[in-house]
PDB file with one MODEL, atoms N, CA, C and O in Angstrom:
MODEL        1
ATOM      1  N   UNK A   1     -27.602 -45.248 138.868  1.00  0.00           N
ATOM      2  CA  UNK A   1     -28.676 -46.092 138.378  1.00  0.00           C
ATOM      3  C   UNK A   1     -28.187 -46.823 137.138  1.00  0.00           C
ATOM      4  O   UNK A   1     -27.687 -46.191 136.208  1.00  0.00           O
ATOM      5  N   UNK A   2     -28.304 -47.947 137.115  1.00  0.00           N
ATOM      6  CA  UNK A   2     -27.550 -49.087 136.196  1.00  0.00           C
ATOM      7  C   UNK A   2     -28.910 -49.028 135.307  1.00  0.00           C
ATOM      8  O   UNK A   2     -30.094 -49.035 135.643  1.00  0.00           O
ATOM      9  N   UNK A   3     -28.132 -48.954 133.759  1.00  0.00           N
ATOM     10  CA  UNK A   3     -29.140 -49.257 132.431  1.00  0.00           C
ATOM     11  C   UNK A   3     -29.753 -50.456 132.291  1.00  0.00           C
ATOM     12  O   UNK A   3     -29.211 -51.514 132.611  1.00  0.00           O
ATOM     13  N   UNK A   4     -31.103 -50.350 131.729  1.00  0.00           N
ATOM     14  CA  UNK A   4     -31.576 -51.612 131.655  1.00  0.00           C
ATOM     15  C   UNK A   4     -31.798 -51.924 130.396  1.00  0.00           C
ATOM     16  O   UNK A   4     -32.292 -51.074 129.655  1.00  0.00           O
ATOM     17  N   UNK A   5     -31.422 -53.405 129.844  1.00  0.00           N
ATOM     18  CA  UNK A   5     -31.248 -53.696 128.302  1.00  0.00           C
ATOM     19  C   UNK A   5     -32.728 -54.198 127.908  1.00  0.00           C
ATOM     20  O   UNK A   5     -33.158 -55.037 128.699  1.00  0.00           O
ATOM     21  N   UNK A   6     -33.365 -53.951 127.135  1.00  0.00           N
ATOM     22  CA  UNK A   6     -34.632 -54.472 126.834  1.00  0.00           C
ATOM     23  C   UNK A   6     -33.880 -55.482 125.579  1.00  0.00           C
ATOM     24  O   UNK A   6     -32.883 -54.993 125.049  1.00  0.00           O
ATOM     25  N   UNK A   7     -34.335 -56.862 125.106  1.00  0.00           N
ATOM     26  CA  UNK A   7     -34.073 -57.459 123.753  1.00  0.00           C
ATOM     27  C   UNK A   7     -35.418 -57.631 123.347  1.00  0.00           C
ATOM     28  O   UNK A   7     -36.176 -58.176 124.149  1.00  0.00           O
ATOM     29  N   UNK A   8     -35.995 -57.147 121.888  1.00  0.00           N
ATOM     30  CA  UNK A   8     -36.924 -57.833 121.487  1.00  0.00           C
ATOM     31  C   UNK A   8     -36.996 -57.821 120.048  1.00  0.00           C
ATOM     32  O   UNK A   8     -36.284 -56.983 119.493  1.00  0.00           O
ATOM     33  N   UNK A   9     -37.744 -58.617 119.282  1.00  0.00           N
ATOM     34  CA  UNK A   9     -37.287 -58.517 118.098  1.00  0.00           C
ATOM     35  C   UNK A   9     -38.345 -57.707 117.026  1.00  0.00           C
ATOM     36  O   UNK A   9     -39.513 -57.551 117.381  1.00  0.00           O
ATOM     37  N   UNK A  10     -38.034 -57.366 116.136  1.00  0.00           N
ATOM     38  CA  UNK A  10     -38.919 -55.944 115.127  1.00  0.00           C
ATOM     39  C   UNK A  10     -39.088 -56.427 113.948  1.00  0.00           C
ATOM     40  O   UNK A  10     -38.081 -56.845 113.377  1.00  0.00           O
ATOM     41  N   UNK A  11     -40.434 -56.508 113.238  1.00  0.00           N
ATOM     42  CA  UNK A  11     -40.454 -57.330 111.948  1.00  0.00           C
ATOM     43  C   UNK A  11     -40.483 -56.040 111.370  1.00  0.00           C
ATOM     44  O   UNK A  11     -41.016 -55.015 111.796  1.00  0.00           O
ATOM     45  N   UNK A  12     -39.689 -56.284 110.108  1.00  0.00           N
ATOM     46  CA  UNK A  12     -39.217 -55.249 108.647  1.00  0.00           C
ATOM     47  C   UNK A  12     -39.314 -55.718 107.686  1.00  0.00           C
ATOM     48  O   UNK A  12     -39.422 -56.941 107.775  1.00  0.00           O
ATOM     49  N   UNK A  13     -39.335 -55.331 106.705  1.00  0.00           N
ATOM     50  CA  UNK A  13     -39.059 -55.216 105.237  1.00  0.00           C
ATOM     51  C   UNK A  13     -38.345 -54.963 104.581  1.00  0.00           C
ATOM     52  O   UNK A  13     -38.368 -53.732 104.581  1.00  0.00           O
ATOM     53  N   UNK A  14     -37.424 -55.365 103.750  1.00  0.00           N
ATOM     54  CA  UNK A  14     -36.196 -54.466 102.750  1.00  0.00           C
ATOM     55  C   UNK A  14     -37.123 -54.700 101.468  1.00  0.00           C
ATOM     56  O   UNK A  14     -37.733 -55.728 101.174  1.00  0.00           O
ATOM     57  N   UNK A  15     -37.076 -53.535 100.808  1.00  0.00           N
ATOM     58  CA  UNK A  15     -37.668 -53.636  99.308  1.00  0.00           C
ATOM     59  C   UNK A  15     -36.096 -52.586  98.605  1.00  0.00           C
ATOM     60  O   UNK A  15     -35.665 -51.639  99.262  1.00  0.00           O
ATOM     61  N   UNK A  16     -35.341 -53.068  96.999  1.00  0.00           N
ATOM     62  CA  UNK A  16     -35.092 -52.121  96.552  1.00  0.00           C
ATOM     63  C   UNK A  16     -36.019 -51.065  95.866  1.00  0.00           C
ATOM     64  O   UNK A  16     -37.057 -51.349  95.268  1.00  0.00           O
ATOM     65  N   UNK A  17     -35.561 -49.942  96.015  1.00  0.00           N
ATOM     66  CA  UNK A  17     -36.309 -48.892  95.318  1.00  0.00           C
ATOM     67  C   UNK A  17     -35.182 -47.993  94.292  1.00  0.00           C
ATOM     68  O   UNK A  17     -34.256 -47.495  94.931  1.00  0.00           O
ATOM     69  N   UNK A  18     -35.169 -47.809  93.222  1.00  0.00           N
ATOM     70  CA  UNK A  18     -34.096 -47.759  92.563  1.00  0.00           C
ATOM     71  C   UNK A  18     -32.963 -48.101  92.530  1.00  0.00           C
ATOM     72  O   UNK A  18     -32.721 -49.110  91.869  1.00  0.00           O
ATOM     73  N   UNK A  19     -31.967 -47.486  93.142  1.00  0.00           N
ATOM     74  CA  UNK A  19     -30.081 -47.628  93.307  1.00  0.00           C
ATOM     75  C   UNK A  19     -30.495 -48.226  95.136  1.00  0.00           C
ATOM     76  O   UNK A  19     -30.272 -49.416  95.360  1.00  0.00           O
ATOM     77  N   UNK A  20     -30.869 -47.656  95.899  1.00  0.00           N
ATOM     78  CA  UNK A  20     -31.260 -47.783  97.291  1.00  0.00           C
ATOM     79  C   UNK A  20     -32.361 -48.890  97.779  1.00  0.00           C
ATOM     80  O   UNK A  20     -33.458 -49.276  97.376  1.00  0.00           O
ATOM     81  N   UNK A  21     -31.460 -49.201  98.890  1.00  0.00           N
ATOM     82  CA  UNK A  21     -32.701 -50.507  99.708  1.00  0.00           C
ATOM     83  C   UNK A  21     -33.134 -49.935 100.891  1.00  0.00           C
ATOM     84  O   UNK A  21     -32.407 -49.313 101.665  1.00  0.00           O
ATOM     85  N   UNK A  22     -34.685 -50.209 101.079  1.00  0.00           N
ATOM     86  CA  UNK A  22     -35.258 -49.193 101.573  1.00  0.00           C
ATOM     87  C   UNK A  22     -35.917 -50.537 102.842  1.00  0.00           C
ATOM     88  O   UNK A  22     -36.347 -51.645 102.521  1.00  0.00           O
ATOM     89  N   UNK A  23     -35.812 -50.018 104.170  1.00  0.00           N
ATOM     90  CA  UNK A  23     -36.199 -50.721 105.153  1.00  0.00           C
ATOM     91  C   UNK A  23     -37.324 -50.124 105.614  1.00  0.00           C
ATOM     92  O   UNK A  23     -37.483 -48.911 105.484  1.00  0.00           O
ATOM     93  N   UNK A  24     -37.919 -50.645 106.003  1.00  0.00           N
ATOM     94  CA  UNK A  24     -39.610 -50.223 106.666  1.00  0.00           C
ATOM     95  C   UNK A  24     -39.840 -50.924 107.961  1.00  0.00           C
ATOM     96  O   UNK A  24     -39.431 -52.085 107.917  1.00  0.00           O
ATOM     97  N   UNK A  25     -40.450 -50.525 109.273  1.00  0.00           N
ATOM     98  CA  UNK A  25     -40.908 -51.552 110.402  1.00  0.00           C
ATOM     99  C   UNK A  25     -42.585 -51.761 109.747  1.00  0.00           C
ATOM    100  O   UNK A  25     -43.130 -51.249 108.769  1.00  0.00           O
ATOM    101  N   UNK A  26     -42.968 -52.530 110.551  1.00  0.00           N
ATOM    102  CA  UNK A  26     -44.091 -53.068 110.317  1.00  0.00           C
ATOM    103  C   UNK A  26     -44.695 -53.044 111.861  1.00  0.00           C
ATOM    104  O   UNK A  26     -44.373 -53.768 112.803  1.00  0.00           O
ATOM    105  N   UNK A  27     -45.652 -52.001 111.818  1.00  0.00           N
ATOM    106  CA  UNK A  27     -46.092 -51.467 113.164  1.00  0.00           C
ATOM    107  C   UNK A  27     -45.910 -50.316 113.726  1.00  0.00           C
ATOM    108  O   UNK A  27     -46.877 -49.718 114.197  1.00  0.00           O
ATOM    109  N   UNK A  28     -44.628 -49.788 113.783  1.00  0.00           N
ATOM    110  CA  UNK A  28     -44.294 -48.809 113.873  1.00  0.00           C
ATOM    111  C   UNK A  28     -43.883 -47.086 113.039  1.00  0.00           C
ATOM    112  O   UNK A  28     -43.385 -46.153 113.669  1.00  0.00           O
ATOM    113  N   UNK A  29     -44.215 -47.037 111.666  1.00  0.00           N
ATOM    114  CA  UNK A  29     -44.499 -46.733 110.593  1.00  0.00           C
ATOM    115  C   UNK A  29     -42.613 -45.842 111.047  1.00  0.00           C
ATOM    116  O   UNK A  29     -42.645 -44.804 111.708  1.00  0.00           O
ATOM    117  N   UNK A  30     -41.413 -46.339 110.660  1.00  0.00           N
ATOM    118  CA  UNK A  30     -39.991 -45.754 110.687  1.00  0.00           C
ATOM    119  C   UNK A  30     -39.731 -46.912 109.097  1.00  0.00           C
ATOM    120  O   UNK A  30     -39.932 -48.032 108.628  1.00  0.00           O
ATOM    121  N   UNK A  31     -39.220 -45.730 108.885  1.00  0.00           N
ATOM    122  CA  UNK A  31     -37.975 -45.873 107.332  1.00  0.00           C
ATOM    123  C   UNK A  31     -36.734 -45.732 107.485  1.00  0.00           C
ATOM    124  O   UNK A  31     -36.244 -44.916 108.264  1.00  0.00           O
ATOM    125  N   UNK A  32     -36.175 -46.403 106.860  1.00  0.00           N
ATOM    126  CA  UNK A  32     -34.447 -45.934 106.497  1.00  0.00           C
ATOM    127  C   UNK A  32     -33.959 -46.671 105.417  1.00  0.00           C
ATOM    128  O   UNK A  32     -33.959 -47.891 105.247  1.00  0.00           O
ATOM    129  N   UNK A  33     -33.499 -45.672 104.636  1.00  0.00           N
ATOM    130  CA  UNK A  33     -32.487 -46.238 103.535  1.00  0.00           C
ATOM    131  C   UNK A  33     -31.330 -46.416 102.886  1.00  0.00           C
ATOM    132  O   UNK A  33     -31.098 -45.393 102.242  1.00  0.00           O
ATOM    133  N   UNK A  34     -30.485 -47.225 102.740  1.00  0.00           N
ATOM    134  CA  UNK A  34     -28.859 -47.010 102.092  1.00  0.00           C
ATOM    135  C   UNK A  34     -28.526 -47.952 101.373  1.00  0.00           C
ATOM    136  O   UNK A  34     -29.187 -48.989 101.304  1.00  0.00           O
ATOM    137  N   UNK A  35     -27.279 -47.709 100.623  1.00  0.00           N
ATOM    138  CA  UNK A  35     -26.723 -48.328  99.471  1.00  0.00           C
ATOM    139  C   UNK A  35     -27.068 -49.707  99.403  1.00  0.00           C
ATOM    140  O   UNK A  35     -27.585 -50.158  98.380  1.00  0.00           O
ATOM    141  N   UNK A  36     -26.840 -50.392 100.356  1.00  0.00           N
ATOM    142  CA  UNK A  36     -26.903 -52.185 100.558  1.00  0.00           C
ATOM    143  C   UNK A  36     -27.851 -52.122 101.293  1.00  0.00           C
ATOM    144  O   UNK A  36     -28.290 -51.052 101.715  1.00  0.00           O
ATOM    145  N   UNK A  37     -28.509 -53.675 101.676  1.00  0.00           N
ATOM    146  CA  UNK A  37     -29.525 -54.333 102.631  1.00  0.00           C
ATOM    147  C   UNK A  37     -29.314 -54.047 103.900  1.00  0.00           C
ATOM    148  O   UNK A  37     -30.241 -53.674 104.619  1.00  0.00           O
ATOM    149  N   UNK A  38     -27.914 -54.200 104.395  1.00  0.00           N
ATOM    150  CA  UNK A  38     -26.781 -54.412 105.737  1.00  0.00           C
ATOM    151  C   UNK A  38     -27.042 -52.661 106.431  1.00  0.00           C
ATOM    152  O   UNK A  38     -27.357 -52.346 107.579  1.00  0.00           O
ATOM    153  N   UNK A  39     -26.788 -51.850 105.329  1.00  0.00           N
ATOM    154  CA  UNK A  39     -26.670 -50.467 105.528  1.00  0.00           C
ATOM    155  C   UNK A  39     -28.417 -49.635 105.752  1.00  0.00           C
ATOM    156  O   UNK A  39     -28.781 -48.610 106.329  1.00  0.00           O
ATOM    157  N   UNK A  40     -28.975 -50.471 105.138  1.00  0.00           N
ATOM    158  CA  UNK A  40     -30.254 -50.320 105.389  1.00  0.00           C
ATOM    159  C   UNK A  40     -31.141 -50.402 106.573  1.00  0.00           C
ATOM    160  O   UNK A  40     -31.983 -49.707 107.142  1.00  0.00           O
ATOM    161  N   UNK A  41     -30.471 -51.781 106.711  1.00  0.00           N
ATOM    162  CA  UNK A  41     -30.990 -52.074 108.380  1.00  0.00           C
ATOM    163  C   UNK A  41     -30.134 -51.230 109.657  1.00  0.00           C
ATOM    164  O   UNK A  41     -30.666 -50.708 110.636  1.00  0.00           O
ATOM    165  N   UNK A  42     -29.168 -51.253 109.449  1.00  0.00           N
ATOM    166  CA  UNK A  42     -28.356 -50.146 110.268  1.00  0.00           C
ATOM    167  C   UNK A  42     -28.730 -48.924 110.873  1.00  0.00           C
ATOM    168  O   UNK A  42     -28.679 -48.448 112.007  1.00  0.00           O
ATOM    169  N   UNK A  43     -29.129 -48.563 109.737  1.00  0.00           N
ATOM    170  CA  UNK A  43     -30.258 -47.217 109.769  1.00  0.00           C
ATOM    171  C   UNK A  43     -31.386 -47.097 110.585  1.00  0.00           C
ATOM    172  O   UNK A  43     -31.632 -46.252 111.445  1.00  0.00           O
ATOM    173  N   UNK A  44     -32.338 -48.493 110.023  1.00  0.00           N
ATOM    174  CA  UNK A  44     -33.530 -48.597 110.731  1.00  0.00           C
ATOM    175  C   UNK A  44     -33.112 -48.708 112.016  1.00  0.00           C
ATOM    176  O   UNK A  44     -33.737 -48.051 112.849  1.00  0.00           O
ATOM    177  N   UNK A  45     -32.191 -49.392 112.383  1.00  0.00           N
ATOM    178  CA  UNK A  45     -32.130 -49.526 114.289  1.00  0.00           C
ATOM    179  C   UNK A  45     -31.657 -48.350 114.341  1.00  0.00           C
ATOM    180  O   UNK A  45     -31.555 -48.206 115.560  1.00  0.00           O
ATOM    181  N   UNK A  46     -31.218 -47.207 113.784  1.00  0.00           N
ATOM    182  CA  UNK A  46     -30.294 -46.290 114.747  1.00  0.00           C
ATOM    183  C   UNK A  46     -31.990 -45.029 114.584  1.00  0.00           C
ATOM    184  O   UNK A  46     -32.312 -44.314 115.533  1.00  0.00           O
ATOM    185  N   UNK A  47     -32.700 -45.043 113.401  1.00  0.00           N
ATOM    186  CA  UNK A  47     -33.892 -44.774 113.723  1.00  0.00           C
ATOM    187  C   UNK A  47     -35.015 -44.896 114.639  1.00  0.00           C
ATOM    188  O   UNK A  47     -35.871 -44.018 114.748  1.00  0.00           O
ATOM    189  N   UNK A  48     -35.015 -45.976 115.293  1.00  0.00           N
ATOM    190  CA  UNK A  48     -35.987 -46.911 116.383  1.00  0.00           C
ATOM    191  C   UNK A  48     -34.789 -46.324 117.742  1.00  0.00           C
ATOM    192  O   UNK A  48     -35.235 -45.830 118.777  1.00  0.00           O
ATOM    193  N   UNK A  49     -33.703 -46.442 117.567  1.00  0.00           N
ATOM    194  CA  UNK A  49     -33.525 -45.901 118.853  1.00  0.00           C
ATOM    195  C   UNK A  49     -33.583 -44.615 119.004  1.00  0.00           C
ATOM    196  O   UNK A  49     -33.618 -44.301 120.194  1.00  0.00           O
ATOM    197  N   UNK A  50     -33.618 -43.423 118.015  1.00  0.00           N
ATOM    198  CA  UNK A  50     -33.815 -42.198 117.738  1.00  0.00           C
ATOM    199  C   UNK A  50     -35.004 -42.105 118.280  1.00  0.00           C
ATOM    200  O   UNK A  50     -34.926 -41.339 119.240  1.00  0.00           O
ATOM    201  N   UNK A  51     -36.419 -42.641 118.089  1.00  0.00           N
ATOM    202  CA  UNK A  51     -37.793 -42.717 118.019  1.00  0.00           C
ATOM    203  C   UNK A  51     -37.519 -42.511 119.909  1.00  0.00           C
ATOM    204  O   UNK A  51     -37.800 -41.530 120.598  1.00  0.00           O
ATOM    205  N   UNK A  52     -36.907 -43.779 120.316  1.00  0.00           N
ATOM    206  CA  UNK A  52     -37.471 -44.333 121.570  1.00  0.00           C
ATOM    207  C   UNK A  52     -36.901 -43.144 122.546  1.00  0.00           C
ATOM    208  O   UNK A  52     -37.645 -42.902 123.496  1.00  0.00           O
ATOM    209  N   UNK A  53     -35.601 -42.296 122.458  1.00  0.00           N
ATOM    210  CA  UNK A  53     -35.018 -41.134 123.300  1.00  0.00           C
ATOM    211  C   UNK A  53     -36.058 -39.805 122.488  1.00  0.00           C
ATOM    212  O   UNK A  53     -36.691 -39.122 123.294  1.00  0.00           O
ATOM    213  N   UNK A  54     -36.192 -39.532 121.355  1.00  0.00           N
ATOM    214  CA  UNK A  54     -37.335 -38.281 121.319  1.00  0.00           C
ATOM    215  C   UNK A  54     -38.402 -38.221 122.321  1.00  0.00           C
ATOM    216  O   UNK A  54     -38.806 -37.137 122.743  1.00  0.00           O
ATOM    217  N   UNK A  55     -38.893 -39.384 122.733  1.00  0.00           N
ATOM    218  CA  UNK A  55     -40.201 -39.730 123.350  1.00  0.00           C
ATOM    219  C   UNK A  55     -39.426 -39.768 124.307  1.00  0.00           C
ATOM    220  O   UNK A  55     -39.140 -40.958 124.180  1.00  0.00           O
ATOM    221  N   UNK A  56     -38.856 -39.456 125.151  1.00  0.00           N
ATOM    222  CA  UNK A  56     -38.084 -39.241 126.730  1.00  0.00           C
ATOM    223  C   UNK A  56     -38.354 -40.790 127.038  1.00  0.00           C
ATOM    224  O   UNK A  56     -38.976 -40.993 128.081  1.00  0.00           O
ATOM    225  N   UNK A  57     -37.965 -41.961 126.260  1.00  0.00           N
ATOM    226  CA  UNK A  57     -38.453 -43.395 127.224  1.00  0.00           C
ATOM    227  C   UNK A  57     -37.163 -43.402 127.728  1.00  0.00           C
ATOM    228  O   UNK A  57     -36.312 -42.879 127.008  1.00  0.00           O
ATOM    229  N   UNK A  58     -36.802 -43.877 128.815  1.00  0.00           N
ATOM    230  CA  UNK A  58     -35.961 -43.996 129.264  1.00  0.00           C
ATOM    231  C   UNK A  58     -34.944 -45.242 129.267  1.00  0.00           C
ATOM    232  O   UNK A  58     -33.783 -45.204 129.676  1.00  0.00           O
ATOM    233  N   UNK A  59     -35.710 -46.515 128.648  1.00  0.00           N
ATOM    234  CA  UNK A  59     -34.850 -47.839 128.246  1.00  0.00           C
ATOM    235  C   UNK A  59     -34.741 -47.490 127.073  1.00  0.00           C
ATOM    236  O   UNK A  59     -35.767 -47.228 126.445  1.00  0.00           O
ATOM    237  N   UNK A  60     -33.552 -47.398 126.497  1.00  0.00           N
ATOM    238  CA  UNK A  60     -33.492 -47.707 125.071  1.00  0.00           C
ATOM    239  C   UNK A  60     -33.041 -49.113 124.598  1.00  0.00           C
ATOM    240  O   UNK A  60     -31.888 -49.521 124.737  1.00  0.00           O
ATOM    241  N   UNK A  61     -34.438 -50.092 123.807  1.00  0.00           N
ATOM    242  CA  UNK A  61     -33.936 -51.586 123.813  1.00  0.00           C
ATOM    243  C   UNK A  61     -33.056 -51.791 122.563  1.00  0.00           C
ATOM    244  O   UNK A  61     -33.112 -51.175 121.498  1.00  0.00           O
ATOM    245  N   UNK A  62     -32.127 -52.922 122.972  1.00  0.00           N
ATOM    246  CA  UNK A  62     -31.413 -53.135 122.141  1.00  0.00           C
ATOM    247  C   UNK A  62     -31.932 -53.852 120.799  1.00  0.00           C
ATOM    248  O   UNK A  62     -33.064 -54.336 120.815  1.00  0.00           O
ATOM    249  N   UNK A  63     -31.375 -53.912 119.977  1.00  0.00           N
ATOM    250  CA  UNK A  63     -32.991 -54.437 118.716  1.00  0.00           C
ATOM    251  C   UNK A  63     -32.398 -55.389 118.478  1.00  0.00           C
ATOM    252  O   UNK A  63     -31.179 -55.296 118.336  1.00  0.00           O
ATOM    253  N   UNK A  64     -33.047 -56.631 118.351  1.00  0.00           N
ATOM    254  CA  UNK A  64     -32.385 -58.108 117.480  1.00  0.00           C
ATOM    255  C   UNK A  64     -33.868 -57.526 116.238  1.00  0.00           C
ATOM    256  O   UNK A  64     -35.033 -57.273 116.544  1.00  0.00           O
ATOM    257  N   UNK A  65     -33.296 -57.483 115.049  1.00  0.00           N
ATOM    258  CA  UNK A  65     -34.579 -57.489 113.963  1.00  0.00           C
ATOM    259  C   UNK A  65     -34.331 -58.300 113.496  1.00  0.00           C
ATOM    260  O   UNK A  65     -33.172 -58.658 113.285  1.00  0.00           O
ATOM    261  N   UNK A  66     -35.642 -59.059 113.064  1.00  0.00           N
ATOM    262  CA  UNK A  66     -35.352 -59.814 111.896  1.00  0.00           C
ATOM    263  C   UNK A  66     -36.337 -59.696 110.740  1.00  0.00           C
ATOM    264  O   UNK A  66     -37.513 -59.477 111.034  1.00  0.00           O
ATOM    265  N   UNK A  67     -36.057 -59.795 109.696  1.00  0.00           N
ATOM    266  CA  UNK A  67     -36.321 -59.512 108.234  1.00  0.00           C
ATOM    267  C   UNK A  67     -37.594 -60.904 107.874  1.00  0.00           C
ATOM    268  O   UNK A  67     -37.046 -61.824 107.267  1.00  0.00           O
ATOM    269  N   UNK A  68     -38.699 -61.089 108.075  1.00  0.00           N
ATOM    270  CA  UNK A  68     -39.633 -62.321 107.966  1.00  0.00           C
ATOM    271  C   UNK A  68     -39.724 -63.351 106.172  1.00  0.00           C
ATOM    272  O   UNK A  68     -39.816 -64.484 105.701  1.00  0.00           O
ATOM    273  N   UNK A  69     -39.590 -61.597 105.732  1.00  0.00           N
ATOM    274  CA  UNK A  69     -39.400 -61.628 103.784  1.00  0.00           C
ATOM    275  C   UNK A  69     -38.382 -62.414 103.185  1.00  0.00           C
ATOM    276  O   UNK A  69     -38.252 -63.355 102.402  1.00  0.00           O
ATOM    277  N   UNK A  70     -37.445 -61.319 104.161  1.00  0.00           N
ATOM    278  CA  UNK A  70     -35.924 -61.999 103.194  1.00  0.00           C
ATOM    279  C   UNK A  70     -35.275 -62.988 104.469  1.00  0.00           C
ATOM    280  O   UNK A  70     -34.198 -63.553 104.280  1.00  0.00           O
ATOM    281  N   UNK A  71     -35.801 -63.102 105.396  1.00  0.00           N
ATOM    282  CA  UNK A  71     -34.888 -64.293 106.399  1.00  0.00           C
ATOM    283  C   UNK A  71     -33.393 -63.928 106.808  1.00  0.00           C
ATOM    284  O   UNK A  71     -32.388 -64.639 106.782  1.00  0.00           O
ATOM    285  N   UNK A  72     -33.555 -62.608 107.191  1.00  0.00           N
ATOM    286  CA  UNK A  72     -32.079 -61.749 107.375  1.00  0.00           C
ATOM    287  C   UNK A  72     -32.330 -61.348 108.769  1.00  0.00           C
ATOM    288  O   UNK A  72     -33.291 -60.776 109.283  1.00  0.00           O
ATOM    289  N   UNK A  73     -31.128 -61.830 109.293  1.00  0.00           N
ATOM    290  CA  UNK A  73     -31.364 -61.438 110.543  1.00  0.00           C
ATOM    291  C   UNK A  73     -29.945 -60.859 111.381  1.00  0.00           C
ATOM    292  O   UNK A  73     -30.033 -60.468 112.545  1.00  0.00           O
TER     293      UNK A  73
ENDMDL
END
């Protein structure tokens, strides 16, 4: 059985919060945070795909996010 790619895109947030930039979805209430913006978002997708295999879904989509705030995509 051949995988199926879902693309869709995830609105976020980067805010710094002290030394750390802290990513948030908007809708889906997932966090992640690290040193840079880049490392931040990294996180958040490897979180959202964490989310989507706990819940036994069986597509895990590939994430295009984009950032609405900061225009990072």
């Amino acid at each position: 059985m051949s995988e199926e790619i879902l693309n869709f895109r995830i609105e976020y947030h980067v805010n710094q919060e002290g030394a750390l930039y802290v990513a948030r979805t908007v809708g889906m209430e997932l966090t992640a945070e690290g040193n840079t913006i880049q490392e931040a978002v990294d996180n958040l997708n490897a979180a959202v795909e964490l989310y989507y295999m706990a819940n036994s879904i069986s597509t895990i989509p590939r994430l295009v996010a984009y950032d609405l705030e900061n225009h990072i995509v």
